[in-house]
C-alpha positions in Angstrom: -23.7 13.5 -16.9 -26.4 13.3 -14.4 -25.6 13.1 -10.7 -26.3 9.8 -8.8 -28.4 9.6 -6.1 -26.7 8.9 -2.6 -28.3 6.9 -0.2 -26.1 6.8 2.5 -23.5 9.0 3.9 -20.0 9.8 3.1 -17.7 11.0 6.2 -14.3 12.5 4.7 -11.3 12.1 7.3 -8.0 14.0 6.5 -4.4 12.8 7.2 -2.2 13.9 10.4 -2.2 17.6 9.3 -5.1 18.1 7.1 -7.2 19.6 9.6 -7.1 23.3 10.0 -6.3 24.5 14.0 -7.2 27.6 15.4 -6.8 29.2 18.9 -9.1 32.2 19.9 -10.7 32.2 16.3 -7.4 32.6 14.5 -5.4 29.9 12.5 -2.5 28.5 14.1 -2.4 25.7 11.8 -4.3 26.0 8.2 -2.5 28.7 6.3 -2.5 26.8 3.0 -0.3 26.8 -0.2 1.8 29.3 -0.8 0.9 31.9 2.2 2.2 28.7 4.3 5.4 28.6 2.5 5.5 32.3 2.3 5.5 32.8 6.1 7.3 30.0 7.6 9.8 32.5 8.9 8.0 33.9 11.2 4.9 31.1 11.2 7.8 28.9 13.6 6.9 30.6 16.6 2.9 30.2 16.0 3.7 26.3 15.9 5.2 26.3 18.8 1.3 27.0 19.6 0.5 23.7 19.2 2.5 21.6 21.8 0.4 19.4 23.8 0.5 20.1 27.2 -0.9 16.7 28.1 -3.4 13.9 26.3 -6.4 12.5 27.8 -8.5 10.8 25.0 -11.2 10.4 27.3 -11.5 14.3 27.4 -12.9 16.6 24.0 -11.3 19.8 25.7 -8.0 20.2 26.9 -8.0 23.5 27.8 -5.8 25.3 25.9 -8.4 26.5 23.4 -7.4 24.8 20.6 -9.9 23.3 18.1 -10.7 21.9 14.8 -12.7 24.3 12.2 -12.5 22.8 8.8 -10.3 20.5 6.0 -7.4 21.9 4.8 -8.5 22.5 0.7 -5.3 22.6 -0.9 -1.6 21.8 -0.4 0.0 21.8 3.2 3.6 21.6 2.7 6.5 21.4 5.6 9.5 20.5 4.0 10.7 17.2 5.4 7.7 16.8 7.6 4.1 16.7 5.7 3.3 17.1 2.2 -0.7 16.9 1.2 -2.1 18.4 -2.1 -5.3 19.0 -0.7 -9.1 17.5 -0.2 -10.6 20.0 -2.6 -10.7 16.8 -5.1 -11.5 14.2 -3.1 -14.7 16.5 -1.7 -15.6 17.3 -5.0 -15.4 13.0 -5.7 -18.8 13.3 -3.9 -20.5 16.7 -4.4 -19.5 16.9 -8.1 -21.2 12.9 -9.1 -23.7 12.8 -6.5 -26.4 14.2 -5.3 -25.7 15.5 -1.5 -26.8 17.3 1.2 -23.7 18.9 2.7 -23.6 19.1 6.1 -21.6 20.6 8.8 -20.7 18.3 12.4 -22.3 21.1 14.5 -25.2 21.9 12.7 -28.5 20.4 13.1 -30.1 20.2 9.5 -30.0 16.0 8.3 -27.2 15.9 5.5 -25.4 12.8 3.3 -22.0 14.6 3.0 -19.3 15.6 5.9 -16.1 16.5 6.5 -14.8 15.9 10.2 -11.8 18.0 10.8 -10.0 16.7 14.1 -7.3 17.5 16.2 -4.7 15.5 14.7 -2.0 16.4 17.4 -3.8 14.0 19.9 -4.8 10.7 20.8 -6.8 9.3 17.8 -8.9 7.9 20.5 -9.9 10.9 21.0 -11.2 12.1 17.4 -13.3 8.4 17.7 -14.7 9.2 20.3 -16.2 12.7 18.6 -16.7 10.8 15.5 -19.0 8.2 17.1 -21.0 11.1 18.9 -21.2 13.0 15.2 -22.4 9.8 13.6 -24.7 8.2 16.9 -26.5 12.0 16.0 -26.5 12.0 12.3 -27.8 9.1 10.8 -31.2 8.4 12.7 -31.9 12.2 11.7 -30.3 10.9 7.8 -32.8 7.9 7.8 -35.5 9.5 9.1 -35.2 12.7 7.1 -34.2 10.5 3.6 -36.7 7.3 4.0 -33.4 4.8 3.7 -34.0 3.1 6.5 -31.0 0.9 6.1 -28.9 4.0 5.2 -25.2 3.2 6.0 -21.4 5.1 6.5 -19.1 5.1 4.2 -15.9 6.5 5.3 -13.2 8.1 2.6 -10.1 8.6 5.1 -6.2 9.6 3.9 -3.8 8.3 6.0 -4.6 9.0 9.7 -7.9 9.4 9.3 -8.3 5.7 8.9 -7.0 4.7 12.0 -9.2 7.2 13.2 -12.1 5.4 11.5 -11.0 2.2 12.5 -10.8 2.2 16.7 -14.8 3.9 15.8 -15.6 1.2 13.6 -13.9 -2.0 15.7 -13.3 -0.9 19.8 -16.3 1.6 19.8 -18.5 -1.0 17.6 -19.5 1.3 14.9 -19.2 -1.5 12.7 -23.4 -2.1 12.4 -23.6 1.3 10.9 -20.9 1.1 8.3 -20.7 0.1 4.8 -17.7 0.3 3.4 -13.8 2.0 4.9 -11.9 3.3 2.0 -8.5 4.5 3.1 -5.9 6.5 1.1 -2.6 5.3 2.6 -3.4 4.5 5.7 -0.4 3.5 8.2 -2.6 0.1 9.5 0.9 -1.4 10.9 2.7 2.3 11.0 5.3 4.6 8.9 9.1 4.2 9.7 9.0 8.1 9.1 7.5 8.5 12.6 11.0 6.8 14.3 12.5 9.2 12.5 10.9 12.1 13.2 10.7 11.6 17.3 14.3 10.3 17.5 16.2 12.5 15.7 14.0 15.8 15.7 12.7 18.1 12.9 14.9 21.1 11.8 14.7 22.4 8.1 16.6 25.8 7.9 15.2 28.0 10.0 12.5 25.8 11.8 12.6 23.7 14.8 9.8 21.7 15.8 11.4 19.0 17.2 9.7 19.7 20.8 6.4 20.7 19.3 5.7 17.5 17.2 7.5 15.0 20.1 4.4 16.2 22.5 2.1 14.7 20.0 0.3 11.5 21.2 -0.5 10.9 17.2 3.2 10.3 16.2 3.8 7.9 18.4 0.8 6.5 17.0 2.5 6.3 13.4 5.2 4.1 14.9 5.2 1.0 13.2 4.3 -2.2 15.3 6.3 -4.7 13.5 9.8 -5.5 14.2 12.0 -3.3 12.1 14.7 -1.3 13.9 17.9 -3.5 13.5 19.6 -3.6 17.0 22.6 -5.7 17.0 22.1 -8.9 15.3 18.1 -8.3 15.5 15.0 -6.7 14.2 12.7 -5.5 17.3 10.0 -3.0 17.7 10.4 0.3 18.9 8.2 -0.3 21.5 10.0 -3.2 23.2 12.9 -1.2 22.2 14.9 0.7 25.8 17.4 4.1 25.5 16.0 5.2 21.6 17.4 9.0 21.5 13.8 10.7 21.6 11.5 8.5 22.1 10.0 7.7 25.4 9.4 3.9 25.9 6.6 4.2 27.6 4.9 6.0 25.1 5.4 4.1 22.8 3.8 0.9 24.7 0.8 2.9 24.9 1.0 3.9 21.3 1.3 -0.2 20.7 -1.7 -0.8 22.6 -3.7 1.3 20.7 -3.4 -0.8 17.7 -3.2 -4.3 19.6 -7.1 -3.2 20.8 -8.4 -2.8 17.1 -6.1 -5.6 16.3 -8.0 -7.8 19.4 -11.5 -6.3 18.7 -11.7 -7.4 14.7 -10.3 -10.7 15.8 -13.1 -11.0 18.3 -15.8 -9.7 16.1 -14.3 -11.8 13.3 -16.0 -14.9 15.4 -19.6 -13.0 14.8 -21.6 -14.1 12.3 -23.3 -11.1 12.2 -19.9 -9.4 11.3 -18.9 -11.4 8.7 -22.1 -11.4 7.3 -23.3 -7.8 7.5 -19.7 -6.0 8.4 -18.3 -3.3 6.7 -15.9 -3.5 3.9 -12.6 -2.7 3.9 -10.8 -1.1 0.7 -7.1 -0.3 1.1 -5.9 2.2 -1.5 -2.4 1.8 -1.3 0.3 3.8 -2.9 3.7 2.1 -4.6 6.7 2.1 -7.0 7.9 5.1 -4.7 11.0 4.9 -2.6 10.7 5.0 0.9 12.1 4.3 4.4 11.5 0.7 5.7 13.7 0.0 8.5 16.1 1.6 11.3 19.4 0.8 12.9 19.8 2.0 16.7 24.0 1.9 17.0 26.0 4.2 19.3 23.0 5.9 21.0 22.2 7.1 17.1 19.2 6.4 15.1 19.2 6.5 11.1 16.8 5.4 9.0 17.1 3.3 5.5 15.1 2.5 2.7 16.6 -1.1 3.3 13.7 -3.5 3.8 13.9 -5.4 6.8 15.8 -9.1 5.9 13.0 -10.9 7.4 10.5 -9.4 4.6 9.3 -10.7 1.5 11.8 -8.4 -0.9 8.9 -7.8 -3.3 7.4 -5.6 -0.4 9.8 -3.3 -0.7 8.2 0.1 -1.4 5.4 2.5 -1.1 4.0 5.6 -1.8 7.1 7.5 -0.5 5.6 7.5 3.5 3.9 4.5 4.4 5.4 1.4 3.1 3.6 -0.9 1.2 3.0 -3.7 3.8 2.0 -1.2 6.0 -1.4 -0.1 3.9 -3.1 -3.4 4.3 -4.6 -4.3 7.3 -3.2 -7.1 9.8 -6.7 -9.2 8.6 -6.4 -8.5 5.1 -2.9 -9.9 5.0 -3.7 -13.0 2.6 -7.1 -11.7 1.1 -5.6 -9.8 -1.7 -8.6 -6.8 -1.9 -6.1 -4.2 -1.8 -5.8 -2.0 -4.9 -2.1 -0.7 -5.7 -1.4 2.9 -8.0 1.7 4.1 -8.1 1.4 7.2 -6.8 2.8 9.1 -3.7 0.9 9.6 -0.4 0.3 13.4 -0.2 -1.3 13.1 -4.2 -3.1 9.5 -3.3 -6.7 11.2 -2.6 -6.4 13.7 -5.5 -4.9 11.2 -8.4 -7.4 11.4 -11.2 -7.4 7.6 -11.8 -7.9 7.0 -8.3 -10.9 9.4 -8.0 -12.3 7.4 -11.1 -11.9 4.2 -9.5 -13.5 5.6 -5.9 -16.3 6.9 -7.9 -17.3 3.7 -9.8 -17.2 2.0 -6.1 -19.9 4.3 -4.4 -21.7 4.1 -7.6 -21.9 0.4 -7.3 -22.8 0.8 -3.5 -25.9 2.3 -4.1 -27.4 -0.6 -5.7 -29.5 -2.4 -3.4 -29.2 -6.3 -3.3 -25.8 -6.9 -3.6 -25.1 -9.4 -0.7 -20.9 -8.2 -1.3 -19.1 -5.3 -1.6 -15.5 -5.5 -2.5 -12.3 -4.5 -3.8 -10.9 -7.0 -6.8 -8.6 -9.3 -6.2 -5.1 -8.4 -7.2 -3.8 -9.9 -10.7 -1.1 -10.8 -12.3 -1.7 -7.6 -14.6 -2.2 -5.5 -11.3 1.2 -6.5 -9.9 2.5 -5.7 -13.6 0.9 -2.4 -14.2 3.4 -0.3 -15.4 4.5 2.3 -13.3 7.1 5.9 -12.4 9.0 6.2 -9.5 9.7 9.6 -8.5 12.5 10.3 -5.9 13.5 14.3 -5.3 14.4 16.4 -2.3 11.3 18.3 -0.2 13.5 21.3 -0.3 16.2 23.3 -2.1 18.1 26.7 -1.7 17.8 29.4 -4.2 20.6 29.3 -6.8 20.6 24.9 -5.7 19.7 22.8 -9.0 16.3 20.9 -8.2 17.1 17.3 -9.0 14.9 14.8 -10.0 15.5 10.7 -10.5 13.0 8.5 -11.6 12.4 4.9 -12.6 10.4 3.3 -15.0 8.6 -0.2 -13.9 7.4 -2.7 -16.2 7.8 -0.4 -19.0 10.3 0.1 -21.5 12.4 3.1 -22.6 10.5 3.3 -25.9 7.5 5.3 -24.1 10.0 7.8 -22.7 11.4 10.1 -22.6 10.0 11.1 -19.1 8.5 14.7 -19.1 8.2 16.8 -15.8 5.8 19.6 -15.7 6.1 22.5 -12.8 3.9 24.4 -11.5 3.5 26.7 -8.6 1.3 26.3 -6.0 -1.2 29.2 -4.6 -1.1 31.6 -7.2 2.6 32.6 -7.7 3.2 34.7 -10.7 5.3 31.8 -12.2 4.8 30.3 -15.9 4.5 26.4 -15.4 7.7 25.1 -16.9 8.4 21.4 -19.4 11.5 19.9 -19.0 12.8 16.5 -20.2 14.7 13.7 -18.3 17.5 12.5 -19.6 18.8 9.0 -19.3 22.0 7.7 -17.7 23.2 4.4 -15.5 20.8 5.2 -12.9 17.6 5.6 -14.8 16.6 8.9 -15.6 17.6 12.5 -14.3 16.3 15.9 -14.4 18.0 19.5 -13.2 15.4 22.1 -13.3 17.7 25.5 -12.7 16.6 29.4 -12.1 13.4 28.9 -10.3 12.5 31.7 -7.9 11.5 30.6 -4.6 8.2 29.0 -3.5 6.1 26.3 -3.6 5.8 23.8 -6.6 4.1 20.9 -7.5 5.5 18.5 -10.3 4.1 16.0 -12.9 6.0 13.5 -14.1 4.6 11.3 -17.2 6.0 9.6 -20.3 6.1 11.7 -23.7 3.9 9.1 -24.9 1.0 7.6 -24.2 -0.9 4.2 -24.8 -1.8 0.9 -23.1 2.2 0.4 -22.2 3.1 3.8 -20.8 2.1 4.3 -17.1 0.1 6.9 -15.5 1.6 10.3 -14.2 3.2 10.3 -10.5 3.1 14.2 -8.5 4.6 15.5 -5.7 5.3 18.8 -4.3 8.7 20.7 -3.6 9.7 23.8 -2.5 12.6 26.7 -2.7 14.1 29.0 -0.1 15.8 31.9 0.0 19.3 31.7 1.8 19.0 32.9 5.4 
């Protein structure tokens, strides 16, 4: 098939962790795949690297040499902490259908096609601020060098990145040279995860980062803003929240107050004709079906998390794509406009799923045509909210000798497409034949022990044995196995 022409310019904005780090020209963050997995033993104390000694957004260098080189291409895995299967697909999305210039944020030759690694430990203030300087640069030279005058951004950002994108577009006005946002799972109103992780630290076997990743300005960014840590007989935010084990309060009202200035800014640019009119658009890829953590209790100077939706919230929000819960993926202004599009898929896999790269690519397609006065997601439907889907729910990590353990679910299908198949593969080259198992059934849905694999890094398929118009697509997700200390 013949490659499109691209008029305008795709930015592409990894997650919290998709960015490879390096201090004095040598990866401290970035060792992908299995070499990651491979040397966490010893790769703890290289991490430690990465506290922040303090966080200014106003300043691009904080002095302890630490910068952003490149996207991460393939999977980052952390048990317990991040799991992302890579932007190798989601570049090839646009070098692969299109044709592009590739170009680099420090080079000086006009290009359609970036990737803007960032320091995701910071501020995402801070990463606007550089993205507004890269763009302010880049597209005069684009327009001049391409004759699209009226040449436009269009921003692909997973997770992070679209909050990232979004203080550009709304508090730094890069709205007027933007055409379309399309986020992967982004946390608009925050991840539960994020409580988590600050209050009650991060240890998995051998590694402790609990220091490193409480220094980061970002996480706190990841808190959610909505009320849903159960204190007594009420829900509160964090943020208005005193004596949270972990978490300083202070923080976290900063944190707050860097989504209540987008949050003010699109309700003041929502008054501007010009906005509505000529604005941006807005496409919220949003991952469900999956379980995942939607509220916290705060008892006894102890914080645990729950999968238990907050009373207070429609019931039939009550999942996600295993990170960032559904309600969180639309945008405060989107809330009753119904343009979000839903896959049942989890959030590490959501830029690589095959049938979300389809959909993506129809969209810029469609964006090139000149004239169209509207450019938009579809409404959900009745068959949307119906689509059949998997649920997937395993551990991040298991010993050697352990049984890795699958459940899943089927939604809005029936048993007669099963059974459910998983395939396993490992990740970054391992000398391991991918292995079929089948589920089996019992009271709780269905259930998988996968025994004897050596350790490493995995990533698993799950679909239904067959296929058709009933069964629903494949979910993925990544695990991996450790040797006993």
């Amino acid at each position: 098939m013949a490659k499109k022409r691209l008029e305008d310019i795709v930015v592409l904005l990894p997650g919290a962790t998709g960015s490879v780090l390096q201090k004095d020209g040598r990866d401290i963050w970035g060792v992908s795949g299995q070499a990651l997995w491979g040397g966490l033993t010893s790769f703890g104390h290289s991490l430690d690297s990465l506290r922040l000694p303090f966080d200014d957004p106003e300043i691009d260098d904080l002095g302890d040499g630490i910068r952003a080189t490149r996207l991460i291409p393939d999977v980052t895995f952390i048990p317990g902490l991040v799991k992302i299967d890579g932007y190798t697909e989601t570049a090839r999305l646009i070098t692969d259908n299109f044709e592009v210039t590739r170009g680099s944020i420090e080079g000086e030759k006009a290009a359609n096609f970036f990737e803007f690694p960032y320091d995701w430990r910071r501020d995402c203030r801070a990463p606007a601020r550089q993205l507004k300087q890269l763009i302010d640069r880049k597209l005069p030279q684009w327009r001049q060098h391409s004759g699209v005058k009226d040449a436009k951004i269009i921003f692909l950002a997973h997770s992070m990145g679209g909050l990232v994108a979004r203080y550009y577009l709304e508090v730094l006005e890069g709205w007027r040279d933007c055409k379309a946002l399309i986020t992967f799972g982004t946390p608009y109103r925050g991840s539960v995860e994020a409580v988590g992780f600050l209050s009650n630290g991060y240890k998995q076997l051998f590694l402790d980062l609990t220091e490193v990743v409480r220094s980061f300005t970002s996480v706190y960014q990841l808190l959610p803003i909505y009320e849903m840590l159960h204190v007594g007989d009420a829900y509160r935010r964090v943020a208005e929240t005193d004596d949270i084990p972990g978490i300083e309060r202070t923080r976290a009202e900063q944190a707050l107050a860097f989504h209540r200035a987008i949050e003010a800014a699109v309700n003041e640019h929502r008054r501007e004709s010009e906005y509505l009119d000529h604005g941006y658009k807005i496409l919220p890829i949003l991952g469900t079906r999956q379980p995942t953590i939607q509220s916290a209790r705060l008892a006894d100077g102890r914080l645990t998390t729950s999968r238990v939706l907050p009373e207070w919230i429609d019931s039939r929000l009550s999942d996600g794509d295993g990170v960032v819960p559904r309600l969180s993926a639309i945008p405060i202004e989107m809330s009753e406009e119904y343009r979000d599009t839903y896959f049942p898929e989890r959030h590490g896999s959501l830029q690589r799923n095959e049938e979300i790269i389809k959909d993506i690519r129809g969209r810029l397609e469609q964006m090139q045509v000149r004239g169209l006065s509207w450019v938009r997601g579809p409404e959900v439907s009745r068959k949307a909210e119906e689509r059949p889907a998997i649920s997937l729910d395993l551990d991040d990590l298991y010993i050697t000798g352990e049984a890795v353990e699958m459940h899943a679910q089927l939604v809005n299908a029936s048993n007669a497409v099963g059974p459910l198949i998983a395939r396993i593969e490992a990740v970054g080259g391992a000398p391991v034949a991918a292995v079929k198992q089948e589920f089996r059934e019992d009271e709780r849905g269905w259930v998988l022990k996968v025994e004897g694999l050596p350790p490493g890094l995995y990533r698993v398929t799950v679909r239904t044995a067959k296929a058709g118009p009933s069964a629903p697509k494949a979910v993925h997700d990544l695990f991996g196995i450790a040797n006993r200390a």
